[in-house]
C-alpha positions in Angstrom: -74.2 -2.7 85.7 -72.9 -5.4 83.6 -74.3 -6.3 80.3 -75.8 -9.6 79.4 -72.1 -11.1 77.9 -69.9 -9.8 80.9 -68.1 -7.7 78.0 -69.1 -3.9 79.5 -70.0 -2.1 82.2 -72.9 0.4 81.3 -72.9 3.5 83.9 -76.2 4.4 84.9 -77.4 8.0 83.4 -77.3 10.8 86.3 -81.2 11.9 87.0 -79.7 15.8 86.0 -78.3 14.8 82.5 -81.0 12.1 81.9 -83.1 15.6 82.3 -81.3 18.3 80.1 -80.2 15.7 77.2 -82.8 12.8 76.8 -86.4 14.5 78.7 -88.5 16.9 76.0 -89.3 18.4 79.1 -85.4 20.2 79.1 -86.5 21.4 75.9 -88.1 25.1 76.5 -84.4 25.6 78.0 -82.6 24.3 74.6 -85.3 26.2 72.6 -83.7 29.9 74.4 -80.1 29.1 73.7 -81.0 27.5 70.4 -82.5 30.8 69.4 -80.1 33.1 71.1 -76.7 31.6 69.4 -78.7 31.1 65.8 -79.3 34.6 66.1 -76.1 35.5 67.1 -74.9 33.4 64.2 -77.7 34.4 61.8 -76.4 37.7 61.8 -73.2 37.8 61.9 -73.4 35.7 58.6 -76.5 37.8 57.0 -73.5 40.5 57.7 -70.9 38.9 55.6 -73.0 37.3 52.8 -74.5 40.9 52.1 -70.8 42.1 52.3 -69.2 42.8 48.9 -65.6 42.5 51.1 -67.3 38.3 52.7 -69.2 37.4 48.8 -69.2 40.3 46.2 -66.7 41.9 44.2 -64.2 42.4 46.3 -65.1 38.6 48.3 -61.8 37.7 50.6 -60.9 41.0 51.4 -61.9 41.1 54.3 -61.1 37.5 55.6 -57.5 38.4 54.2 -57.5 41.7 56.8 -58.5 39.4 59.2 -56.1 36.6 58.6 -53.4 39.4 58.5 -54.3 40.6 61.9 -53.8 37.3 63.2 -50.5 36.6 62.0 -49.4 39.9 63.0 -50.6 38.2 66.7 -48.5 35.0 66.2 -44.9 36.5 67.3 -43.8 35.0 70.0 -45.4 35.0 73.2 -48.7 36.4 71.2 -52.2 35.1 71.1 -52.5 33.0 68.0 -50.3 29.0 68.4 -47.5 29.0 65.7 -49.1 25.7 64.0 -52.3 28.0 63.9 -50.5 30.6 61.9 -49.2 28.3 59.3 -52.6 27.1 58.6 -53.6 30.5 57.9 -50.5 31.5 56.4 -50.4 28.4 53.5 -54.0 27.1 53.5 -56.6 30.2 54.5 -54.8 33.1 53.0 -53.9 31.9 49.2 -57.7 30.6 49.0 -59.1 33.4 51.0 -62.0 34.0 48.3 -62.8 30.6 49.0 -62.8 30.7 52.6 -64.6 33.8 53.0 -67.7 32.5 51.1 -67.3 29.2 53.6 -67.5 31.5 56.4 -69.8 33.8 55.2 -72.6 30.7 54.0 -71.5 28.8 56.9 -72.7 31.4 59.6 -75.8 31.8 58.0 -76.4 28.0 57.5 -75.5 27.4 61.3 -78.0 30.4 62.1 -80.8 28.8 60.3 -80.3 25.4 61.4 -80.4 26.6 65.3 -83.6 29.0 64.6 -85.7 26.6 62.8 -84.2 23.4 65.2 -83.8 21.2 61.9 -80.1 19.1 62.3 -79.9 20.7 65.3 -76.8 18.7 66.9 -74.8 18.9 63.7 -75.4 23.3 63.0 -74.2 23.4 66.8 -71.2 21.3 66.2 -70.0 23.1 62.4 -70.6 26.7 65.1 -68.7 25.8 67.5 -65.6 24.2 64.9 -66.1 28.1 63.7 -66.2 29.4 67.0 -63.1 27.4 67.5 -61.4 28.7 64.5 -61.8 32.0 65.7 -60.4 31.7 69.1 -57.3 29.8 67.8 -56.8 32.8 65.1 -56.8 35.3 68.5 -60.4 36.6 68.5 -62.0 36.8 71.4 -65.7 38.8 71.3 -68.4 36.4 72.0 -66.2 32.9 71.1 -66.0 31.7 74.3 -69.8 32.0 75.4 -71.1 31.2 71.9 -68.3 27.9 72.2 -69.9 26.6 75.5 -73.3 27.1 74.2 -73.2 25.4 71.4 -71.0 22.4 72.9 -74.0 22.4 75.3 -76.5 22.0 72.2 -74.2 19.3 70.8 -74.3 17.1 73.7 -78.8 18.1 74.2 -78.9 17.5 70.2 -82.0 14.8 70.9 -84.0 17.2 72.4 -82.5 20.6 71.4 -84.5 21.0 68.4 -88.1 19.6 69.8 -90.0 23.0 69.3 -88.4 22.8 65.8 -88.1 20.5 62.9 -85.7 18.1 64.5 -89.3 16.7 65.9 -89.8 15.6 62.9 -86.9 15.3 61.2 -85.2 13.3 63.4 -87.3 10.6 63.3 -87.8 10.3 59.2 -83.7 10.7 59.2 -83.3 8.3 61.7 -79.9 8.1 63.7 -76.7 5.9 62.2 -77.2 2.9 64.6 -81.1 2.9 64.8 -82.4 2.2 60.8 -85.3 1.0 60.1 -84.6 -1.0 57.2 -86.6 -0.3 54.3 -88.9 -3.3 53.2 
């Protein structure tokens, strides 16, 4: 279909992804992975924050362990991509203390956001980046399930968080190219 000013074509939305990412009515289905990778994620960071190896005394220890681990997989053929390694090698691993509390607070932020459906779109996106992060540094686990998942909560992000506080969030926040201008 072409627009009114013969600028643009505008594709017509398929009935199945008009369903999962614009109809509430896909929303009991975003409300079990919601929960299922903000638990996944609320724990692994309630893990780390109450670690004194993640945040306490001893915070960047264990991120450093970690970061070590993958380097020791970036020789050549290995699992972790030689630009990958630097990154860790100059950037991650002199400001490991730093790091480990972004990890540590990011999980659990991610977790909360998913649970309670409030920013919904944008917790999925920051888990996945984190997901991302961990697959480039070699780690496999639950990366790539937790990855999909949350790409899949990025794209349903208007109706991911209806049985949450993205109901009502979302429509005091507003969205970028929808403002109501204040009067």
């Amino acid at each position: 279909m072409i627009n009114n000013n013969n600028t643009s074509i505008i594709v017509p939305e398929n009935p199945v992804s008009r369903f999962l990412f614009s109809d509430t009515r896909s929303a009991v289905i975003w409300l079990v992975i919601r929960l299922y990778v903000g638990y996944a994620w609320l724990t692994a960071g309630w893990g780390k924050v109450s670690s004194d190896a993640w945040t306490g005394e001893h915070a960047g220890t264990a991120l450093q362990g970690f970061i070590n681990g993958a380097l020791t997989k970036a020789q050549e053929g290995g699992d972790v991509s030689g630009w990958y390694a630097l990154f860790l090698e100059n950037t991650v691993l002199p400001n490991a203390k730093l790091f480990s509390f972004f990890v540590a607070y990011g999980e659990l932020l991610v977790g909360l956001g998913l649970i309670f459906g409030l920013l919904t779109g944008i917790a999925a996106f920051f888990g996945a980046l984190m997901n991302v992060s961990f697959l480039f540094a070699g780690t496999l686990s639950s990366n790539p399930m937790l990855f999909i998942l949350a790409t899949w909560l990025v794209l349903a992000w208007k109706v991911a968080g209806w049985y949450g506080l993205d109901r009502w969030a979302l429509p005091k926040l507003g969205t970028p190219w929808n403002r109501k201008k204040n009067v």
